[in-house]
MDAnalysis code that builds the backbone (N, CA, C; Angstrom):
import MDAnalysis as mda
import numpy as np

u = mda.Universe.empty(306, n_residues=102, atom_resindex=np.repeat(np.arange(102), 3), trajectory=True)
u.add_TopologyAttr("name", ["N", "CA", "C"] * 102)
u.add_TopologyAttr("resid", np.arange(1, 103))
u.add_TopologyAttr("resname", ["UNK", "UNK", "UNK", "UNK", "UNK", "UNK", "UNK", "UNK", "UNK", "UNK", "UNK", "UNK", "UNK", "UNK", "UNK", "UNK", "UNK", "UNK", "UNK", "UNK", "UNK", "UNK", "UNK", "UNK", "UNK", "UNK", "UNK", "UNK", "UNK", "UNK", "UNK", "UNK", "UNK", "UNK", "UNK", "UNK", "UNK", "UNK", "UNK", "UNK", "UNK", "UNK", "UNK", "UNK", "UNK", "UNK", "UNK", "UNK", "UNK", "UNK", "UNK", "UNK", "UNK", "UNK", "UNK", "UNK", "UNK", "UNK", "UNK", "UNK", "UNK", "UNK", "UNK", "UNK", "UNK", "UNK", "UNK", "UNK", "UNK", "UNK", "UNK", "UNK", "UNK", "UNK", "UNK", "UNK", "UNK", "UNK", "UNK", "UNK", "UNK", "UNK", "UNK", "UNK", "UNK", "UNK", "UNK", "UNK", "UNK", "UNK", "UNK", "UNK", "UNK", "UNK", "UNK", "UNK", "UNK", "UNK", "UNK", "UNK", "UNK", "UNK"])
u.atoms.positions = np.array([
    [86.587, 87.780, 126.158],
    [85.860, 88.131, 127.370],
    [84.977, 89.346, 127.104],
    [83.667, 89.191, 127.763],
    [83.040, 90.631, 127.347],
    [83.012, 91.043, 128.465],
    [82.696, 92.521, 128.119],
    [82.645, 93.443, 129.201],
    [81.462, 94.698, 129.105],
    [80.181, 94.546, 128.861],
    [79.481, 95.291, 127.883],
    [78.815, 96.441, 129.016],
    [78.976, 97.686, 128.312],
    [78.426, 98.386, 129.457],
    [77.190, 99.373, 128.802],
    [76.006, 99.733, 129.433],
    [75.258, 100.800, 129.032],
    [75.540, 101.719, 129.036],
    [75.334, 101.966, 127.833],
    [75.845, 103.528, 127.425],
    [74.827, 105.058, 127.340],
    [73.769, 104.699, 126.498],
    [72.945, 105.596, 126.211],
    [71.391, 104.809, 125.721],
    [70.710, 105.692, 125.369],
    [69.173, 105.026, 124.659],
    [69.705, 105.631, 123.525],
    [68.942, 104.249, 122.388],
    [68.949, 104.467, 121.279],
    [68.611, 105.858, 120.767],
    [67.720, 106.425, 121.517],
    [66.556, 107.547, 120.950],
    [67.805, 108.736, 121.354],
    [68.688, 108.427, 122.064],
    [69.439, 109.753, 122.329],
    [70.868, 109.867, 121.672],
    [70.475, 109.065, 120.813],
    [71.830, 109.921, 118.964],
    [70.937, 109.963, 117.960],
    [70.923, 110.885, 117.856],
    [70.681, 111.416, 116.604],
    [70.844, 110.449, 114.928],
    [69.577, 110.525, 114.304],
    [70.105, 109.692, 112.976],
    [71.214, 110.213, 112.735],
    [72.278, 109.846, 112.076],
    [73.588, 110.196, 111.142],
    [74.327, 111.769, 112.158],
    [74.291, 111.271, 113.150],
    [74.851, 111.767, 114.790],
    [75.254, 110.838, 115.793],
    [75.998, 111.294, 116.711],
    [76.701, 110.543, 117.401],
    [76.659, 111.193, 118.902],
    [77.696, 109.965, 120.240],
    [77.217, 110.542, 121.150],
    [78.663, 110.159, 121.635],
    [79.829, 110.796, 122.500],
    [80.539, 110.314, 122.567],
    [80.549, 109.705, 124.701],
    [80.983, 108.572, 124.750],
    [80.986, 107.564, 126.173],
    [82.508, 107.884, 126.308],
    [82.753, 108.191, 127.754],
    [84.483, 108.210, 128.512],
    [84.391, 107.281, 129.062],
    [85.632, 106.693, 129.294],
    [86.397, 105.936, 129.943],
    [87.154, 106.582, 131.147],
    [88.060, 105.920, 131.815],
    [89.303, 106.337, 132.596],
    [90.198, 106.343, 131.591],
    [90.284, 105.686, 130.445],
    [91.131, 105.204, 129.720],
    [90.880, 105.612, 127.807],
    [89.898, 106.436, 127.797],
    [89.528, 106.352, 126.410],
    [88.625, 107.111, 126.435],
    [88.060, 107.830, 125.057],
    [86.474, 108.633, 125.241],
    [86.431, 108.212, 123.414],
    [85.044, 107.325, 123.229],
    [84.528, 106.246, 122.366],
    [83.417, 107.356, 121.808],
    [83.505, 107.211, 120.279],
    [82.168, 108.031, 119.413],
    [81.261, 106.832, 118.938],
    [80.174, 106.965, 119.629],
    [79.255, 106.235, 119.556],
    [77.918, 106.864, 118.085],
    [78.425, 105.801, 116.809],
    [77.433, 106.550, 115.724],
    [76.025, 105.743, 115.401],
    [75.213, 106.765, 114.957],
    [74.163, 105.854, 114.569],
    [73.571, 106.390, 113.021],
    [73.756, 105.302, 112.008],
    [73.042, 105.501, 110.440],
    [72.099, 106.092, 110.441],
    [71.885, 106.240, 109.109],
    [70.555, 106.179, 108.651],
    [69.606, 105.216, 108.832],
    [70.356, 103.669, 108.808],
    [69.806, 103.108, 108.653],
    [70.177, 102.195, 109.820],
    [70.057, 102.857, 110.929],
    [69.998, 102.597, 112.480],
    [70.787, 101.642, 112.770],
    [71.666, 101.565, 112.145],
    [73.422, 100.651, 112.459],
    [73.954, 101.178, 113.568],
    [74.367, 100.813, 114.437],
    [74.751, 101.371, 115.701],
    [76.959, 101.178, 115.508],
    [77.381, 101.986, 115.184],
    [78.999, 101.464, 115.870],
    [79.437, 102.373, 116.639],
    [81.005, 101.650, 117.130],
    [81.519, 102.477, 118.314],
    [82.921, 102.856, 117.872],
    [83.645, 103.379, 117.793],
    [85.201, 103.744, 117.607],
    [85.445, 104.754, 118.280],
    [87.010, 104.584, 118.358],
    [88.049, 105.413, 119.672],
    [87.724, 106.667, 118.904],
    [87.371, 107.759, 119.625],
    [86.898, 108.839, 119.206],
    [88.237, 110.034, 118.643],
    [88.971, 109.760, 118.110],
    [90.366, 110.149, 117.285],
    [90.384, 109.678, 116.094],
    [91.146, 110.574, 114.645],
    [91.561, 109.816, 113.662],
    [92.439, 109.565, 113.414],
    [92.923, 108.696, 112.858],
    [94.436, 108.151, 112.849],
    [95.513, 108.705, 112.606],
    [94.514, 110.332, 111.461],
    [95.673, 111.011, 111.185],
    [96.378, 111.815, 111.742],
    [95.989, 113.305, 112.171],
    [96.067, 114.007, 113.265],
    [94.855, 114.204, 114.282],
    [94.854, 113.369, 114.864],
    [93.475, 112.997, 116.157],
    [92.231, 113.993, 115.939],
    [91.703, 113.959, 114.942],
    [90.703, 114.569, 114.611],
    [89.498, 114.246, 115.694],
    [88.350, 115.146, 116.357],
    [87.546, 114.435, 116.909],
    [86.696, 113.943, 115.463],
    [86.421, 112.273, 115.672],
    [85.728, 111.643, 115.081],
    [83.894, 112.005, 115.325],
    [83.360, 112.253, 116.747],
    [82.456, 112.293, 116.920],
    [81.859, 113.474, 116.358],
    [82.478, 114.683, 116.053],
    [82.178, 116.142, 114.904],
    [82.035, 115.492, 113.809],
    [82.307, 114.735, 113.187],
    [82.388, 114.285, 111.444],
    [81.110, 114.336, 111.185],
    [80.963, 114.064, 109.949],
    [80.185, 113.815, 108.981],
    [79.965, 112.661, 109.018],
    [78.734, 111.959, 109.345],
    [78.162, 110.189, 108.888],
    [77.683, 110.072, 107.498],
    [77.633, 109.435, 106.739],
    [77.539, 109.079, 105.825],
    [77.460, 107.276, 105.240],
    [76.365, 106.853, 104.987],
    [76.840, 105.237, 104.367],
    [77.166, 105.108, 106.011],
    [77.882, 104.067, 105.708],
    [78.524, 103.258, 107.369],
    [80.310, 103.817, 107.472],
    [80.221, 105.396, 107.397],
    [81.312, 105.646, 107.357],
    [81.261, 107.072, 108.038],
    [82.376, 107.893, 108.205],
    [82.521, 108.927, 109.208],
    [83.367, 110.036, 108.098],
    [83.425, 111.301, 108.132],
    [84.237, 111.768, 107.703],
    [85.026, 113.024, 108.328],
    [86.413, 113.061, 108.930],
    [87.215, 113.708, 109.717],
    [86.618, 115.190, 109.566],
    [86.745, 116.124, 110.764],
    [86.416, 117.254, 110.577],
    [87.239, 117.725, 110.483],
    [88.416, 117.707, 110.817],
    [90.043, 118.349, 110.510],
    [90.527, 118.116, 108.870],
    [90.535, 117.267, 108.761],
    [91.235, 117.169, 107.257],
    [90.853, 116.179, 106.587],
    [89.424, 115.898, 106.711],
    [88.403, 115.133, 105.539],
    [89.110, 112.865, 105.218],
    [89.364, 113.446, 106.235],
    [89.780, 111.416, 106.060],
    [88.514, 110.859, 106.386],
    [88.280, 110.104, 105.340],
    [86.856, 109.176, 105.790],
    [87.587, 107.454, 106.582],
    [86.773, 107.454, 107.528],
    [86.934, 106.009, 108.245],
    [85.549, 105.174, 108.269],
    [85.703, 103.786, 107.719],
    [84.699, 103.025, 108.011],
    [84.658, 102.243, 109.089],
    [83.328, 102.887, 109.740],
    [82.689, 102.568, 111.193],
    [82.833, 101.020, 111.196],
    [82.532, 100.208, 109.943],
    [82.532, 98.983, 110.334],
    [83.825, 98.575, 110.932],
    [85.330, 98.824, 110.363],
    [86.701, 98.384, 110.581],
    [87.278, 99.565, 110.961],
    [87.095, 100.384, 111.067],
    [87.841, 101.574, 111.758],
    [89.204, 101.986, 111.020],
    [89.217, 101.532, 109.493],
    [90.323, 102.049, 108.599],
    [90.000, 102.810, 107.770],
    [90.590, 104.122, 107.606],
    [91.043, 104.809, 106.911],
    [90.381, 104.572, 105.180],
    [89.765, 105.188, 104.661],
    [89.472, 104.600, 103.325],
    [90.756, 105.630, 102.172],
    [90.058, 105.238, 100.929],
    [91.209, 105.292, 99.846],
    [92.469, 105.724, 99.889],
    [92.924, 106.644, 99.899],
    [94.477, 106.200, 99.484],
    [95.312, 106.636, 100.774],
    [94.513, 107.124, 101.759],
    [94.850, 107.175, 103.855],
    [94.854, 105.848, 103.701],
    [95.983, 106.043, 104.609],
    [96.816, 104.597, 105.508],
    [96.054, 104.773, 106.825],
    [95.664, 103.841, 107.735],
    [95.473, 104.458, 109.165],
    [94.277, 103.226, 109.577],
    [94.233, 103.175, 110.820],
    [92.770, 102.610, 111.636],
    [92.697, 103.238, 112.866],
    [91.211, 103.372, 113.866],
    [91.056, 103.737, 115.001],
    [90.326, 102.790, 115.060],
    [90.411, 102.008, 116.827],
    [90.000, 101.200, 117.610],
    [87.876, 101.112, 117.122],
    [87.925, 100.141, 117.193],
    [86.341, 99.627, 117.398],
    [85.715, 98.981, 118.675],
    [84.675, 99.372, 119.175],
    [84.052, 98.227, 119.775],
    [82.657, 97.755, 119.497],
    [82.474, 96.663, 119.503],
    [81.264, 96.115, 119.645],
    [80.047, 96.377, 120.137],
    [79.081, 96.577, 119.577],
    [77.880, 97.838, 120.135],
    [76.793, 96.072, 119.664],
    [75.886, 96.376, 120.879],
    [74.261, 95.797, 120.634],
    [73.330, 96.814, 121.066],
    [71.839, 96.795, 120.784],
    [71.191, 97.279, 121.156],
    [69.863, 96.455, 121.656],
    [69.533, 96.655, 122.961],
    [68.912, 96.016, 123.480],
    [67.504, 96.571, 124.202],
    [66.206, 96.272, 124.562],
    [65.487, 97.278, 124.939],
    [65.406, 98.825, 124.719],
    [66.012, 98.775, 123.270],
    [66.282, 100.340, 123.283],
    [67.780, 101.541, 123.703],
    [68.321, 100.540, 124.480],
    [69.778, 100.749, 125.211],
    [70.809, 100.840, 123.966],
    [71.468, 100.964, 123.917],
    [72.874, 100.934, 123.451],
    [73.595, 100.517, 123.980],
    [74.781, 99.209, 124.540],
    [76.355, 98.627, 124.999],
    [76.864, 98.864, 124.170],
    [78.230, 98.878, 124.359],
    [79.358, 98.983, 123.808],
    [80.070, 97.656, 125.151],
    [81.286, 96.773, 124.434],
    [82.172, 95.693, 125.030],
    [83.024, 96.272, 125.138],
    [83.260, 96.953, 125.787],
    [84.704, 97.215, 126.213],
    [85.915, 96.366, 126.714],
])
């Protein structure tokens, strides 16, 4: 089932910056590449809830500002030898808009 909601304009994240969207239920780091890839993940890291949306972008990946765990934006796991995932959602961009499916 989708549930897609507007979030922001493209033009308002920053290349290899992010923007973070609340919920009642959640607050989502919304990133955008270099190379204008748009993803969304639960704005925590798996390890000790780092804010994700402070990190470092890099490639299609994020890197923790607390204690340097990189997560890839595409799957929201944890890369090399970190165990871990944070939630994803589904981002389009449309007229310039940004959704996320919640």
């Amino acid at each position: 089932m989708s549930n897609w909601k507007e979030v922001v304009a493209l033009d308002g994240i920053p290349v290899l910056g992010s923007r973070v969207f609340r919920t009642d239920e959640t607050e989502i780091a919304i990133f955008r590449t270099r190379d204008d890839s748009i993803f969304a993940v639960h704005n925590a890291c798996p390890h000790k809830g780092g804010v994700l949306s402070e990190g470092i972008v890099h490639g299609h990946k994020v890197t923790c500002p607390l204690h340097n765990w990189v997560i890839n934006l595409e799957d929201g796991e944890a890369q090399g030898a970190d165990k871990g995932s944070t939630a994803c959602f589904e981002t389009k961009v449309e007229s310039g808009m940004v959704y996320i499916n919640l």
